[in-house]
KENUGU-141920 format. One record per atom (N, C-alpha, C): y, x negated, z negated; residue in one letter. Coordinates in steps of 0.05 Angstrom, whole numbers, padded with zeros to 5 digits, always signed. Each point is the difference from the previous one (the first is absolute). Layout:
BEGIN
YXZA ...
//
This chain:
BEGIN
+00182+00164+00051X -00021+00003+00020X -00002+00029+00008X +00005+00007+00021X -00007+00017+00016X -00008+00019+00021X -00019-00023+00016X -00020+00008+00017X -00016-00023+00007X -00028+00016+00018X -00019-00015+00005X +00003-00039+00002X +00029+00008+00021X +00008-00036+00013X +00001-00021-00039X +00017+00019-00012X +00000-00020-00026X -00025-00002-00021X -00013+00016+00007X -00033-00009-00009X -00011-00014-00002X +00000+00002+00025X -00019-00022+00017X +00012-00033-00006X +00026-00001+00003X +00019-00022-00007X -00007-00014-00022X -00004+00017-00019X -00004-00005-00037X -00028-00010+00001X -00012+00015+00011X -00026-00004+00003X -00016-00026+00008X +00018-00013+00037X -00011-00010+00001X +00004-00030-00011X +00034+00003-00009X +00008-00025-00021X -00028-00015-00021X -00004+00027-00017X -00007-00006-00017X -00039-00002-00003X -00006+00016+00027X -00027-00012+00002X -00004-00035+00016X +00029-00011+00003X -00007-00026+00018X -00006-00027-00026X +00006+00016-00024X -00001-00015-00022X -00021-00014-00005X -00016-00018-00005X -00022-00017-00011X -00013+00018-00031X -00018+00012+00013X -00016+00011-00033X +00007+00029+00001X +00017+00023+00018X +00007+00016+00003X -00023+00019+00012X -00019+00010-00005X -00024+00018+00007X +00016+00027+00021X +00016+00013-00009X +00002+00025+00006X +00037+00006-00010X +00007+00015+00010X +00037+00007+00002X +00001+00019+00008X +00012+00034-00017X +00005+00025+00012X +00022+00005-00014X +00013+00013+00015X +00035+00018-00008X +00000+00028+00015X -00009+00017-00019X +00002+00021+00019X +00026+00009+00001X +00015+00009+00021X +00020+00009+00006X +00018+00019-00023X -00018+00021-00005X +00010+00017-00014X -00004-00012-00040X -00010-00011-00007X +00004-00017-00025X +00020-00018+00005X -00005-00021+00026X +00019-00020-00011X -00014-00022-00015X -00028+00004-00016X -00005-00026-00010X -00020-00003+00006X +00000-00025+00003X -00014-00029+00007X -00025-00005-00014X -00030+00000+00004X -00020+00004-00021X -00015-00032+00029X -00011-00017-00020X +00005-00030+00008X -00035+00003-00008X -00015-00012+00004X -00027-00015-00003X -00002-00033+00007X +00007-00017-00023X +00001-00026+00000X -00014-00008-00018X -00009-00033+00009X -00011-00015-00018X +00014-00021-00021X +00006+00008-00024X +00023-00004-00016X -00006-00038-00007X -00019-00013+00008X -00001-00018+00004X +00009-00020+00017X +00010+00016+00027X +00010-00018+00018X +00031+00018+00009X +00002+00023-00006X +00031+00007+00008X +00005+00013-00024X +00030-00005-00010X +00009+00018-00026X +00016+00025+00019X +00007+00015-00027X +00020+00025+00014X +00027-00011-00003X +00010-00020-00006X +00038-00010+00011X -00005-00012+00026X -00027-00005+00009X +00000-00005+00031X +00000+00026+00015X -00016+00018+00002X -00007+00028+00002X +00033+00012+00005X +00016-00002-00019X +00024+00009-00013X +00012-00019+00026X +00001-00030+00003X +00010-00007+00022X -00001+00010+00035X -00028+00008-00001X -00002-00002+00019X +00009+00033+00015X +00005+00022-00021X +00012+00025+00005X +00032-00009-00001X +00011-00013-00008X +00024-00017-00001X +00013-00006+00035X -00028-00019+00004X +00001-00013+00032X +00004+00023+00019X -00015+00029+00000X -00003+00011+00016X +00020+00027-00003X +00017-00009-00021X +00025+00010-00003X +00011+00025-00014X -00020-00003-00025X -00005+00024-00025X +00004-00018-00025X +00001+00016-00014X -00002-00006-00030X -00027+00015-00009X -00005-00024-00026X -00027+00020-00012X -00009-00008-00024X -00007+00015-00019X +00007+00002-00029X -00029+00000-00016X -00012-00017-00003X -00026+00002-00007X -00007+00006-00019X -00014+00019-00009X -00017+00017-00020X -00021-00010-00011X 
//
């Protein structure tokens, strides 16, 4: 990832998710800090859905 266009990309993958509150990647980290409701989406979906939008991502 590196610029605004792939941000936004990651971003808006993974806020289209069901139970997904909030999705930021700031550019210059690189990681992905997620606000979900662990009730209705897990993180190997989360993990999919940065997948879909054509990243890998390694959850912590």
């Amino acid at each position: 990832m590196s610029c605004a266009h792939c941000k936004a990309r990651i971003e808006k993958e993974v806020t289209c998710l069901k139970g997904v509150e909030v999705a930021d990647v700031p550019v210059e980290s690189k990681v992905l800090t997620v606000r979900f409701d662990d009730q209705v989406v897990d993180s190997a979906a989360i993990v999919a859905a940065v997948a879909e939008a054509g990243y890998t991502a390694n959850p912590q």
